[in-house]
Structure formats: C-alpha cells, structure tokens
N, C-alpha and C positions, 0 to 999 in steps of 0.2 A: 504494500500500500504506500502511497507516493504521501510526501508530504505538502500539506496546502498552503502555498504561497499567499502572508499575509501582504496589506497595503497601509501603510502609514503616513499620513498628513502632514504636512509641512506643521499644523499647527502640534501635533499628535508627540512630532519628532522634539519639537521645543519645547514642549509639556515636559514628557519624560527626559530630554537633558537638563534641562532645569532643577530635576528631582538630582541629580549627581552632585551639584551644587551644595547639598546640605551638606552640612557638618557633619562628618563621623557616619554618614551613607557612602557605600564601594560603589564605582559600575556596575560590579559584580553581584551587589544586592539587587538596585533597579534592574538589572537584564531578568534576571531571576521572577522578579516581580509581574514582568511582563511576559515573560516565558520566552525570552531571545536570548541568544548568544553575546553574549559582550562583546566580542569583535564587532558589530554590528554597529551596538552603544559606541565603539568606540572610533566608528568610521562618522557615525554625524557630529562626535564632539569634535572632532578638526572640521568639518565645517562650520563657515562663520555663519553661515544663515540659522543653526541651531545650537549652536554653541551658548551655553549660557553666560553675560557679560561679566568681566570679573569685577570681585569685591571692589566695588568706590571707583569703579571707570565711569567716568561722565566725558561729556562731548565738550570739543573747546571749541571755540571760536579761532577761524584759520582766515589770513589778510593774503590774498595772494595780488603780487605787485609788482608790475614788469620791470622785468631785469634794467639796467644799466646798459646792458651792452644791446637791447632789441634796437635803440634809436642808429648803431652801426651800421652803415651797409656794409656786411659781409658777402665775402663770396659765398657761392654754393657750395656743402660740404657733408659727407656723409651723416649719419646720426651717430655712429659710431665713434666723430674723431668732434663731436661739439664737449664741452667740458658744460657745468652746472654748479649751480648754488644754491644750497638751502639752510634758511637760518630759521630755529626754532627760538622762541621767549617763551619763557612759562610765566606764570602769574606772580610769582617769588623772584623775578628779575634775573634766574640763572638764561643762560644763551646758549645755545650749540650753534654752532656754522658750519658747515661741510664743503668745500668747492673740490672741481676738477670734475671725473670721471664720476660718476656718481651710480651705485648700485642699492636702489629702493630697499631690498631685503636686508642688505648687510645693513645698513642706513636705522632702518627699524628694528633689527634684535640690537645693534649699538644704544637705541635710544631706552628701548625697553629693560637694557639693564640697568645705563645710565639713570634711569627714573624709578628701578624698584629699589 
C-alpha cells in the first residue's frame, strides 16, 4: 500500500514553523506532532517565506542615494569589472562601508555577525 501524498499551505507551512520557534520545542517534536519527517520541517525552515522571524528582528528604514560617480560619463564596461559601495548606519551611530568588488552574501553573514 502506497503512501498518500499530503499538501501543505503556504499558510499551514508558517503555522507549524513558527511552532519551532518556542522555547525548549525540537523540530523533532513539531515533525512528530504532525506526523512528518523532520527533514521536511527542516527544508521550509531555510526558507525565508516560512521561516519564523528571529527574536527582536524588526525592519529598518533603508535611504538609497545615487552614487557619486553615476553623474560620470563612463565608458561601457562589463558588470563584472564595475566596483561598488555600501555604507550601512544603524541607529546607535556605528557605520560599516564596504567599496570595491562587492559580494551581497559575504557582505550579509559579515554584517550578521558584526551585529549579533
């Protein structure tokens, strides 16, 4: 006998990761709970669309303000070889700046530790 392929809701999915969230709750219990496999649980919690938000993350307000150098006529040149700037303020007056070659991910686990 085969087994019957359930279907889970986008709303369904953020329900139950949300339930991972508590204090002193495993994956491993919620899967359980629901009669899935943790592997599962544990493929929508890297998704950001169910992933439950962490402890005191709030949204900031972000100033985007064209560069310095857009008013340049440059030549045309790959995307590969333009360099970039980004300068973060937090609300406590600390700065981060980054220029050059600029890689989004490293960019953001740098910030994320810088800031836990």
């Amino acid at each position: 006998m085969g087994r019957v392929r359930r279907y889970w809701s986008a709303d369904e999915k953020r329900r139950i990761c949300g339930e991972t969230a508590v204090p002193g709750v495993s994956v491993a219990q919620v899967a359980r709970r629901y009669s899935m496999n943790a592997n599962l649980l544990f493929t929508w919690l890297r998704d950001p669309r169910f992933a439950p938000a962490p402890e005191g993350a709030v949204f900031l307000p972000v100033e985007v303000s064209p560069s310095p150098m857009a008013d340049m006529a440059a030549a045309p040149s790959r995307a590969s070889d333009r360099a970039g700037r980004v300068s973060v303020e937090l609300s406590d007056g600390r700065r981060v700046v980054a220029e050059g070659r600029l890689d989004g991910e490293a960019l953001g686990r740098m910030l994320r530790v810088w800031l836990s």
